[in-house]
N, C-alpha and C positions, 0 to 999 in steps of 0.2 A: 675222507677216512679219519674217524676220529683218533686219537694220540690218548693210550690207556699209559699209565701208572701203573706196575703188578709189582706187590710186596708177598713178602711170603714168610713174615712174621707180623703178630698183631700189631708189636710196638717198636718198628720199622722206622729208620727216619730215611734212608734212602730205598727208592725204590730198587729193585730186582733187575727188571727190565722197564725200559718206555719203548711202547709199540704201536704201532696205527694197525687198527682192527677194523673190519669192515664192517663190522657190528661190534656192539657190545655185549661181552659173554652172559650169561647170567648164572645166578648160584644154581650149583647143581651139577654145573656144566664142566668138560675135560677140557685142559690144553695138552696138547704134546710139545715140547722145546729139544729141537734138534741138536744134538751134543756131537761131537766128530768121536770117529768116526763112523757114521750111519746107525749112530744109536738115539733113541728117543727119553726124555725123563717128561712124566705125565703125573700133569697139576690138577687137583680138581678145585672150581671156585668155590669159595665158600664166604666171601664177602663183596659186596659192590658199594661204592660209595660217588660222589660229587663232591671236589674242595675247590673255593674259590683261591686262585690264584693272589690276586691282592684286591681290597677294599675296592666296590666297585669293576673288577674285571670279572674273564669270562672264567667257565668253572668246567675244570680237569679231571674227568672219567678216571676211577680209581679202582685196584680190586684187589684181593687178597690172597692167594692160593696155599694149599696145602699139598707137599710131594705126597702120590701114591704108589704104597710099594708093591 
């Protein structure tokens, strides 16, 4: 299960959330983030990226979303 990175401003220095996704989302596409109690706020992606962690290591699934009202 990959381990995504979700920012939800362009110029983010901490991510939002870190998630293991069963796939990788792609632009285009909704998330729903479950808020208590039993209400939903729904992200659509609008960036995907790859950053390597350090020189020579493995490289960390990243994306970016925008809340939809």
């Amino acid at each position: 299960m990959p381990i995504v990175e979700v920012f939800d401003h362009e110029d983010a220095l901490k991510p939002l959330i870190v998630a293991g996704f069963e796939f990788l989302p792609r632009i285009g596409e909704y998330l729903s983030i479950d808020t208590p109690p039993g209400y939903f706020k729904y992200y659509n992606v609008v960036e995907v990226w790859h950053r390597q962690d350090t020189e020579g290591g493995v490289f960390r699934a990243c994306m970016r979303i925008e809340e939809v009202d």
